[in-house]
C-alpha positions in Angstrom: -73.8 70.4 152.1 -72.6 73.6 152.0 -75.2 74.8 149.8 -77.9 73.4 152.1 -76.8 75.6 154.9 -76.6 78.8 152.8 -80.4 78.8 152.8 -82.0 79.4 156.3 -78.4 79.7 158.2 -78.4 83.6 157.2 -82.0 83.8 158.6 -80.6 83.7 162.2 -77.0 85.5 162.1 -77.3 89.1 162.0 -79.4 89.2 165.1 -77.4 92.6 166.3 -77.1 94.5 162.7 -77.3 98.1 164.1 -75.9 101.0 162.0 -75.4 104.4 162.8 -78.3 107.1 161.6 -79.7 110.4 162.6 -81.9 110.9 166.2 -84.7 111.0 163.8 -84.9 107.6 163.3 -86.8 104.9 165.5 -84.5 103.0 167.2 -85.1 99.4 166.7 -82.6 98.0 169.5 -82.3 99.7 173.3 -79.9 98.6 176.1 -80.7 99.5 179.7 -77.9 99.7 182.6 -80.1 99.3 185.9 -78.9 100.8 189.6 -78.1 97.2 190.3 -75.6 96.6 187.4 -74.2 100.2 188.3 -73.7 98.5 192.3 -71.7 95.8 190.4 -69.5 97.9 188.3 -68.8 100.4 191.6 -67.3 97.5 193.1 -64.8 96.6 190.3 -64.5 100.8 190.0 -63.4 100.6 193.4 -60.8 98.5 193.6 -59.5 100.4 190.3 -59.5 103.6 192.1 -57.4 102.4 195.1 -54.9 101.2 193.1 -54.5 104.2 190.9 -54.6 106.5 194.6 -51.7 104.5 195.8 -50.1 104.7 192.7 -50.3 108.8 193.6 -46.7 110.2 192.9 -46.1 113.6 195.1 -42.5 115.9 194.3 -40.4 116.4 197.2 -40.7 118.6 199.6 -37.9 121.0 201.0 -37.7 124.6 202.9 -36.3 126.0 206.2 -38.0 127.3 208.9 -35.0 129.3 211.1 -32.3 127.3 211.5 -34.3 124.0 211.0 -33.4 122.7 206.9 -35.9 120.1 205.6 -36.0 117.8 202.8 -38.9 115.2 202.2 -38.3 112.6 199.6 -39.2 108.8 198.3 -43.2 109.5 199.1 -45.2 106.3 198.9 -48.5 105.8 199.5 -49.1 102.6 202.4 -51.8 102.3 203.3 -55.8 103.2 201.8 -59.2 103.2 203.9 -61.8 103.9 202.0 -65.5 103.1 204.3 -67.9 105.1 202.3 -68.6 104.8 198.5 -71.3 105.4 196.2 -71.4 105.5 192.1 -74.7 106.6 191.3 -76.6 107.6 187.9 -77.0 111.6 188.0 -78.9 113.3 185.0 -77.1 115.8 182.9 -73.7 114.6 184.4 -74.7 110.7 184.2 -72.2 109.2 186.5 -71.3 110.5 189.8 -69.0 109.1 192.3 -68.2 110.0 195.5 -65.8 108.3 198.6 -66.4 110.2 202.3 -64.4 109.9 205.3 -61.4 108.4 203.5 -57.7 107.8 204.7 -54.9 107.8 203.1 -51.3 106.6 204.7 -48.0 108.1 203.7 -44.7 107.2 204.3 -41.3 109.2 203.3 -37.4 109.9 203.9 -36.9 112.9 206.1 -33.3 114.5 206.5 -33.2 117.9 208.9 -30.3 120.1 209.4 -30.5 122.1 212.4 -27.0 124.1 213.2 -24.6 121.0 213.3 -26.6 118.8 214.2 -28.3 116.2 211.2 -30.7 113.8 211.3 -32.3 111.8 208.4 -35.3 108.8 209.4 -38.9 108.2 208.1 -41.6 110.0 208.8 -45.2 108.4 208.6 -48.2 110.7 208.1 -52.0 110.2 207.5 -54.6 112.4 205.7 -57.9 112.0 207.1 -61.1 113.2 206.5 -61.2 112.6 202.5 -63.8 113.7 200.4 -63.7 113.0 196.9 -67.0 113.5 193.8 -66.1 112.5 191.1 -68.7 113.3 188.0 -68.1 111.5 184.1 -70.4 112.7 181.6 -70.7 110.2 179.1 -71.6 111.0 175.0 -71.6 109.2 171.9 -67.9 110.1 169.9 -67.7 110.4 166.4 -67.4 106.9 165.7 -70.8 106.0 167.7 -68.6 105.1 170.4 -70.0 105.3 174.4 -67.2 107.3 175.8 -66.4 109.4 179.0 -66.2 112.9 177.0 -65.7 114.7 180.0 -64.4 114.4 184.0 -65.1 116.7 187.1 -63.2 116.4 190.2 -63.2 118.0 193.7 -60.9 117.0 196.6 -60.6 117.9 200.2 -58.3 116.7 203.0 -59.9 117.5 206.5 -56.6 117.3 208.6 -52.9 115.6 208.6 -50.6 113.7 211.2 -47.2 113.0 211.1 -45.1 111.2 213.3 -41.2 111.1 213.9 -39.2 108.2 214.6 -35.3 108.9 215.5 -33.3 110.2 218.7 -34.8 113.8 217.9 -38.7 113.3 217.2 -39.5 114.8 220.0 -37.3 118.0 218.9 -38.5 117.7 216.2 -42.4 117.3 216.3 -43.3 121.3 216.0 -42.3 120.5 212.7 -45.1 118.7 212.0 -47.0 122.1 211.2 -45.0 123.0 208.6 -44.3 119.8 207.0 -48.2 118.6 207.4 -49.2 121.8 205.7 -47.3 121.5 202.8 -47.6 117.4 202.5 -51.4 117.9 203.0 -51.4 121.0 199.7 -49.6 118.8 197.7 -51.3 115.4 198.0 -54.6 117.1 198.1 -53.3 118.7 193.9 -52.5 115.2 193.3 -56.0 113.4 193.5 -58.0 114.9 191.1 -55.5 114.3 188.3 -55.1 111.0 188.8 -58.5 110.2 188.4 -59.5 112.3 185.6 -56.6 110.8 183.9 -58.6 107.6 185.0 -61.6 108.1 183.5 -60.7 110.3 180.7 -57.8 108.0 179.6 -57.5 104.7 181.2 -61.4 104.0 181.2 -62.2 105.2 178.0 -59.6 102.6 176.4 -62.0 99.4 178.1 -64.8 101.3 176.1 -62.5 101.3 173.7 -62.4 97.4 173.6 -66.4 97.7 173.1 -66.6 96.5 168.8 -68.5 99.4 166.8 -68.7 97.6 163.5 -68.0 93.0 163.1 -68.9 91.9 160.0 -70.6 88.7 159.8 -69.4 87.9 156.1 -69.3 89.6 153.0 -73.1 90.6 152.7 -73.8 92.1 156.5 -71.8 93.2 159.0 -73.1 93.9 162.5 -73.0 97.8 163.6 -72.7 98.5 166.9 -72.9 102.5 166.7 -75.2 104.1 169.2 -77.8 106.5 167.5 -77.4 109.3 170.0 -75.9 110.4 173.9 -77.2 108.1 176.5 -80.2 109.2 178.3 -79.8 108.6 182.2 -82.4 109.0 184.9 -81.6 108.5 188.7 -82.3 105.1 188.4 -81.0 103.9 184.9 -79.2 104.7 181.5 -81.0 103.5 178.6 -78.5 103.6 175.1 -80.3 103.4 171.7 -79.3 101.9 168.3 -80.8 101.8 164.7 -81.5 98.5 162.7 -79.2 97.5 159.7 -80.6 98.5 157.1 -81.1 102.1 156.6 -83.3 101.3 152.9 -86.1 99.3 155.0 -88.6 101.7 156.3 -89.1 100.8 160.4 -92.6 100.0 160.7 -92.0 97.8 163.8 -93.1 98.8 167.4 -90.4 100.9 169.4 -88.6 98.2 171.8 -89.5 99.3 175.6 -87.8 98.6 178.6 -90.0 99.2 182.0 -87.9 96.5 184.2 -85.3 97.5 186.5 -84.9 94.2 188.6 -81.7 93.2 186.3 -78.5 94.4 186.2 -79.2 94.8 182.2 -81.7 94.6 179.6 -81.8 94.6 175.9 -84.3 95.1 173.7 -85.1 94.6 169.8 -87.6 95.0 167.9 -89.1 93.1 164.6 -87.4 95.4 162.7 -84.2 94.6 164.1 -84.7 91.2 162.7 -86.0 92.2 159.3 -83.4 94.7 158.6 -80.6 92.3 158.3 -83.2 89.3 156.8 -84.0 92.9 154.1 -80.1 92.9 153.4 -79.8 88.9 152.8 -82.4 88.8 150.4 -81.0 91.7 148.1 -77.5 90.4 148.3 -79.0 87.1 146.8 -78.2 84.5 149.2 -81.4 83.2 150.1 -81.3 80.6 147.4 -80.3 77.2 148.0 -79.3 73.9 145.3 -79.8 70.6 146.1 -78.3 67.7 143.4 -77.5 64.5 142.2 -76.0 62.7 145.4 -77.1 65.4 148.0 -80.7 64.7 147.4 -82.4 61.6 149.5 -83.1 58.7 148.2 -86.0 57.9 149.6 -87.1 61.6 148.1 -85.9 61.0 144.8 -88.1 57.7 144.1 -91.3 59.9 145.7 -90.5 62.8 143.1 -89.7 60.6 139.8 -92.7 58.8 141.3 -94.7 62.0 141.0 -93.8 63.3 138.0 -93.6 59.8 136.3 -95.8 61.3 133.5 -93.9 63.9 132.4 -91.0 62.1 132.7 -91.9 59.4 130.0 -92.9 62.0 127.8 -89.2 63.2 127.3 -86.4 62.6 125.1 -85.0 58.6 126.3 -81.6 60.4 126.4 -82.3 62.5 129.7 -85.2 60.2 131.6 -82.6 59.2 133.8 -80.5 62.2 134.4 -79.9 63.3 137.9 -82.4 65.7 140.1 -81.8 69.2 141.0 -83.9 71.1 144.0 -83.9 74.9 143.6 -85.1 77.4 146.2 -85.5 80.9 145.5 -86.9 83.2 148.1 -89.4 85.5 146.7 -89.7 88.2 149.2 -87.2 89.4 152.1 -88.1 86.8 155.4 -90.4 88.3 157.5 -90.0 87.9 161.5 -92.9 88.3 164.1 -92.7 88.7 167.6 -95.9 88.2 169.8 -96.2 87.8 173.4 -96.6 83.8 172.7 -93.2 83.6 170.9 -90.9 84.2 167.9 -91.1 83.2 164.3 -89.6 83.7 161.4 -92.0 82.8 157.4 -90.2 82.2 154.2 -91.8 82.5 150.7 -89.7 80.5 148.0 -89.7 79.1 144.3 -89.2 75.6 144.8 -88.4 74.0 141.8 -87.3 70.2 140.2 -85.1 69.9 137.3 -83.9 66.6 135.4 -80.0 67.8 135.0 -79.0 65.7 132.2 -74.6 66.7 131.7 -74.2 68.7 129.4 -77.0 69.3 128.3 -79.9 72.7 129.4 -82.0 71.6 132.7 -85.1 70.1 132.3 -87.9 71.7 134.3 -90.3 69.2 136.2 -92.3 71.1 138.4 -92.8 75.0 139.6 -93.9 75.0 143.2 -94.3 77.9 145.7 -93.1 76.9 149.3 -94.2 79.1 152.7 -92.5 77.4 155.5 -92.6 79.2 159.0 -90.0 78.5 162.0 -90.4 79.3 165.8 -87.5 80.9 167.0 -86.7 80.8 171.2 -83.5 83.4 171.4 -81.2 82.9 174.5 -78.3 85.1 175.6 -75.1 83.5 176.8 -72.4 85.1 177.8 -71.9 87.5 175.5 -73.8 85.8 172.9 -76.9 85.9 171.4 -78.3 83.0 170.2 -81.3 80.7 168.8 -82.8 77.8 168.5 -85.0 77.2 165.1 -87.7 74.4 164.6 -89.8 74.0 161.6 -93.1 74.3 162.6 -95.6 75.0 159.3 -94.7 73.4 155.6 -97.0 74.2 152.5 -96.4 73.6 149.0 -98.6 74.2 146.0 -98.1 74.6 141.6 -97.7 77.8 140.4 -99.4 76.5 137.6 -102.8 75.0 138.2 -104.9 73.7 141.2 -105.2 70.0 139.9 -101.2 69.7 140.6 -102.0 71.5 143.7 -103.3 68.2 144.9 -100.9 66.2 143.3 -98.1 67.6 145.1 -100.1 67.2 148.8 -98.1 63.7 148.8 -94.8 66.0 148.7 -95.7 67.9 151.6 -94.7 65.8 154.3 -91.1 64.2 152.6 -90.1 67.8 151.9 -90.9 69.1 155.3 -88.9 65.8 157.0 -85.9 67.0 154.5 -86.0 70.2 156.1 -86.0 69.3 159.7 -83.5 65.9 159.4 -80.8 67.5 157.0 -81.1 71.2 157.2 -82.3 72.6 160.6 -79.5 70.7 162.4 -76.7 72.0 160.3 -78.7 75.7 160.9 -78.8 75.2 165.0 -75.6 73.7 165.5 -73.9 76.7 163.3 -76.2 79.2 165.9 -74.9 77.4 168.9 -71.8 80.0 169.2 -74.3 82.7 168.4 -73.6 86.3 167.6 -71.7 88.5 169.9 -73.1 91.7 171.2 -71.3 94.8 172.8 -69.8 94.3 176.0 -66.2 95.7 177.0 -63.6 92.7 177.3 -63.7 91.3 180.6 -67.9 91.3 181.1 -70.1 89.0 180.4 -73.7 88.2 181.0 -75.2 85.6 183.4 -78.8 84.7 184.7 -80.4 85.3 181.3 -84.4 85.7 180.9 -86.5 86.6 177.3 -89.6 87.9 177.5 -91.9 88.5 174.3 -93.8 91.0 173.8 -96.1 92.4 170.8 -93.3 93.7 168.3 -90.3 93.1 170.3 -88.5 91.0 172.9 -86.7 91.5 176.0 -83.8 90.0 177.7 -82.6 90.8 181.1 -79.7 89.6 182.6 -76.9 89.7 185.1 -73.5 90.4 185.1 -70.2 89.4 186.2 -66.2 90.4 185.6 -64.0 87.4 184.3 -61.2 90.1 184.2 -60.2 93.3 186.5 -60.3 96.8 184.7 -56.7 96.8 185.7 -55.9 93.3 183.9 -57.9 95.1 180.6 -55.9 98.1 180.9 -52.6 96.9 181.3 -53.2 94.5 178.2 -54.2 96.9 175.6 -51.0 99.4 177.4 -48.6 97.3 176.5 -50.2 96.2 172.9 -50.8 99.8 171.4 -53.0 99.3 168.5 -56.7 99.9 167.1 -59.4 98.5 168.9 -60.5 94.7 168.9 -62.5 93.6 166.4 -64.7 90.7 167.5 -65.2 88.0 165.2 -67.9 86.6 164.1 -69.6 83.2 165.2 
């Protein structure tokens, strides 16, 4: 049964083969990021930001001022208000973000020496009037990787309060100059660290969870490399990718995105399709055996039926020897995309052999079979799959048009085999689909495909099963490469 599924089950697998090629080359696969995915990831980006700001470490503070002695120790932040956001696409720089009219909430151990007299209490002070831009610049790294190659940051702090609790606040309180001052210079250095550290460390290793190469199995593997640096407008960021197969020449129209009323889009091309259907074909796996018990009954009387004559005409000793089906495609599949749909044609040698043991096969019959299959792709999660259905069976004799006739009784037996014993093995295998680059934690929801001449689109939306921070933290504490996904 196997044997039966290695066939047609390679048709549909490599649905993502991308591998990584000069900016000369057409890309044959396009993923767009819309405004409104970029509104979705500014809210997870938000609540990743807050917790790295009140994870903000500040040094001690200490000085005199007279005869007033000051120490400042244990700062924690307690408290975050941040009213005004925005993440926005920004050419040249691609990502910009920005938080106005912040506060930020501080809380620390005073102790004060003045002559004899000591005091020691909390102090609670707030920074207000926050400005912070943030801009990322995103690239393509060496290993065609998306990855944040570079971070700018500005802060500014428009004033400071601090208030005194204890029997000598009010003594106290025109200290509040000189400890703002100096609380407000050093919380102000320790903003923009923490967040290029964010971006430039802690982000990149959830883009690090994005795969770059999965193999499928021993023939293809799926290449997730991005052909060159994003290209961002104010609106969207569109990321290319080459087709598997860098020996088939990419004839296929250039996949097009217009829409922006999804959070994503992704695009591919015939080509895309062909590629990896190119690289099944040469690697010899397109051929299928079908023998003895595996072949149907009913089929087997029809065929011995058919080729009665030639039968009698052999030795006694093999008349009743087992059958044996052999397909062997011809050419590399071909898959066409039209604004009506999907399809994928197939060109094989089908032939039927006696397969008497021990003895050389006995050839029957030389047939060429052209089968053609719609194809309707759907995106699931993070999966892309398909569902196949045999749509257009032809057989005729390589060897005169008088058996061409003959075998029109074939036609319809051999097409049921297909569709009752192979195309259910084929579609349940395709259920888990194959798996296309997301980082770990996002997945796709609300998915639509649209055909087009030469390519298809699929826009979707998204949605976070897991926090940044929850992604972060796992990958901290289990150093190691980057996942692999596997293949379904």
């Amino acid at each position: 049964m196997a044997r039966r599924i290695s066939f047609l089950f390679p048709l549909l697998l490599p649905f993502l083969g991308m591998a990584s090629a000069g900016t000369t080359e057409m890309p044959a696969c396009k993923i767009r990021i819309t405004a409104k995915g970029l509104e979705l990831v500014k809210q997870e980006g938000l609540r990743f930001v807050e917790q790295e700001l009140e994870n903000i470490t500040i040094p001690d503070l200490h000085g005199k001022e007279g005869q007033f002695h000051y120490n400042i120790s244990n700062v924690r932040v307690t408290h975050l208000n941040l009213p005004s956001s925005d993440l926005r696409f920004q050419p040249q720089q691609h990502l910009a973000f920005d938080i106005r009219n912040a506060s930020i909430s501080l809380r620390f151990r005073r102790q004060l020496l003045y002559w004899f007299f000591y005091d020691i209490g909390s102090i609670n002070t707030s920074a207000e009037g926050v400005q912070i831009h943030t801009a990322l610049e995103l690239s393509k790294d060496s290993s065609g990787r998306l990855k944040i190659s570079n971070s700018s940051c500005s802060a500014s702090i428009a004033r400071m309060h601090a208030g005194f609790s204890g029997t000598l606040r009010k003594v106290y309180q025109f200290l509040a100059t000189f400890i703002t001052t100096g609380m407000r210079f050093l919380l102000n250095q320790q903003i923009c660290p923490v967040l290029n550290h964010a971006g430039l460390v802690l982000l990149n290793s959830v883009l690090d969870t994005v795969p770059v190469r999965n193999p499928v199995d021993e023939h293809i593997g799926i290449d997730y490399s991005l052909l060159d640096d994003p290209m961002v407008t104010s609106d969207t960021m569109d990321l290319s990718f080459k087709g598997d197969n860098v020996t088939l020449p990419n004839v296929a129209p250039e996949p097009l995105v217009k829409e922006t009323e999804r959070m994503v889009y992704l695009a591919v091309s015939e080509y895309f399709f062909d590629s990896a259907l190119f690289a099944y074909y040469h690697a010899g796996v397109l051929n299928m055996e079908i023998a003895g018990a595996e072949v149907p009954k009913d089929l087997e009387v029809l065929l011995r039926a058919s080729f009665f004559g030639s039968i009698v005409m052999l030795n006694p000793s093999v008349m009743d020897a087992p059958l044996l089906l052999r397909l062997q495609a011809t050419a590399p599949p071909h898959c066409s995309i039209k604004s009506s749909g999907m399809s994928i044609s197939v060109t094989a040698l089908f032939d039927i052999f006696l397969a008497p043991a021990d003895q050389p096969l006995v050839q029957l019959s030389s047939m060429t079979m052209e089968a053609r299959m719609s194809a309707k792709v759907a995106l699931r999660q993070k999966a892309l799959q398909v569902q196949l259905d045999l749509r257009r069976f032809r057989i005729y004799s390589n060897q005169s048009a008088l058996e061409s006739l003959a075998l029109i009784p074939l036609q319809t037996p051999l097409k049921t085999l297909l569709q009752l014993t192979i195309m259910p093995l084929i579609n349940e295998k395709t259920k888990k689909g194959v798996q296309i680059p997301l980082p770990e934690g996002m997945d796709f929801m609300k998915e639509v495909v649209t055909n087009h001449m030469g390519y298809l689109t699929i826009g979707a939306d998204l949605h976070f099963s897991k926090g940044l921070r929850e992604v972060i933290e796992k990958y901290r504490t289990a150093p190691g490469p980057a996942p692999t996904l596997v293949a379904a």
